[in-house]
C-alpha positions as CSV (number, residue, x, y, z in Angstrom):
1,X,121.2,102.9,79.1
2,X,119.7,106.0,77.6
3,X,116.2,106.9,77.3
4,X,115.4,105.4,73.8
5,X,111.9,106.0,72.2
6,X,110.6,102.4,71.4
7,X,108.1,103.7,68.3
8,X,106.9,107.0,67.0
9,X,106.4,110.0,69.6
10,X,103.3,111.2,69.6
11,X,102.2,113.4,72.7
12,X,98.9,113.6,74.2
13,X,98.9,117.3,74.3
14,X,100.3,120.3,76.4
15,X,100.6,118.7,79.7
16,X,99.0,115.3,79.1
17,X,102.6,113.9,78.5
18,X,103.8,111.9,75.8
19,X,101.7,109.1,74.2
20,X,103.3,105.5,72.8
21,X,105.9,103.4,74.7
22,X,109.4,105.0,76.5
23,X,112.2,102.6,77.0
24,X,113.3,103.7,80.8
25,X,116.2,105.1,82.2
26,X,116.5,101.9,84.8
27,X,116.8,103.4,87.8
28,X,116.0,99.8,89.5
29,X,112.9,101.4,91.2
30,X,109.7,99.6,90.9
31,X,107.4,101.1,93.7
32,X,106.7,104.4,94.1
33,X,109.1,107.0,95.5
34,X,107.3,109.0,98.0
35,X,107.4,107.8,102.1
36,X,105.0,105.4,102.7
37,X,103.7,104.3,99.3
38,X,103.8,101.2,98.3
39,X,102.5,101.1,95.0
40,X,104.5,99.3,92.3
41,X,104.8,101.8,89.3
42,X,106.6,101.0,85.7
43,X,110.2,101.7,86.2
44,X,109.7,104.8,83.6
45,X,107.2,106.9,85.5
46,X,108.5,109.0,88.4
47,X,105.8,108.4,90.8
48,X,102.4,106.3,91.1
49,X,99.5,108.1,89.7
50,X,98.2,109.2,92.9
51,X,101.0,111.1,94.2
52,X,101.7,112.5,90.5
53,X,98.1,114.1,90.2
54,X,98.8,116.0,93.5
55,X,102.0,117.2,91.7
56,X,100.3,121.0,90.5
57,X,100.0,120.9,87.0
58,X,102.8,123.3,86.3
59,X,105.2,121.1,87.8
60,X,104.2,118.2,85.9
61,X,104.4,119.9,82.7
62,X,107.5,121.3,83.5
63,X,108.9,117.9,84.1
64,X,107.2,116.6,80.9
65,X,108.8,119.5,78.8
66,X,112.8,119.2,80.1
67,X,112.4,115.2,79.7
68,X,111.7,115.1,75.7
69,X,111.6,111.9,75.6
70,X,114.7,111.1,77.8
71,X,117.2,112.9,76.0
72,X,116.9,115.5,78.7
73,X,117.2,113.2,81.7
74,X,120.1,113.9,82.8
75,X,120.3,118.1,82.3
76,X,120.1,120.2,84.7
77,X,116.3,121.7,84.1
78,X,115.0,118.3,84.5
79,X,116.5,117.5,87.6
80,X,115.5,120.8,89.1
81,X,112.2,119.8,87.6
82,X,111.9,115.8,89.2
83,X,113.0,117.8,92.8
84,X,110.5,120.4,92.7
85,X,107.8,117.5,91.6
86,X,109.1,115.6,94.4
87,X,109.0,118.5,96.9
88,X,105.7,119.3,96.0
89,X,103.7,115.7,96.7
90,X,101.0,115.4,99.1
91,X,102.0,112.1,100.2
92,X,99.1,111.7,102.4
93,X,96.8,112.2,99.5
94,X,96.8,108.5,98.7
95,X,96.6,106.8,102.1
96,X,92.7,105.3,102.1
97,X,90.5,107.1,104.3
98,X,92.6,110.3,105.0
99,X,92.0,113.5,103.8
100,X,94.6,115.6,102.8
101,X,94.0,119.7,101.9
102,X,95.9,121.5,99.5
């Protein structure tokens, strides 16, 4: 299944991502994708909210800009992109009660 846009794009905004419902690339994945979280996420984000908002911002808008709205999911800059947002997680940023530094 491709990423089909269900409704009219309308983005939030440089770096805010896109606005209005995505149909997902399944990927089957329904919790998030960092070690040791748990969190169920909607099968078309790449991460829970917490771990994506210790993504730096240039990496998260570099993963919005090579997706456009799926039809660059599977190139090569987006994949490049999704690796150097996973590489760059603080994973302990979202257990409760531990501090994590940047």
């Amino acid at each position: 299944m491709t990423g089909q846009q269900v409704g009219k794009a309308v983005t939030g905004g440089h770096g805010r991502g896109p606005r209005g419902r995505f149909a997902t690339l399944y990927s089957g994945v329904l919790s998030c994708p960092i070690a040791g979280c748990a969190r169920e996420i909607d099968p078309s984000r790449l991460m829970c909210r917490c771990h994506w908002y210790t993504v730096p911002k240039e990496l998260r808008d570099r993963v919005w800009a090579t997706w456009r709205s799926g039809q660059g999911a599977y190139s090569h800059e987006h994949q490049n992109a999704v690796r150097l947002a996973m590489s760059a997680v603080i994973a302990e940023a979202c257990i409760p009660g531990h501090a994590a530094v940047r």
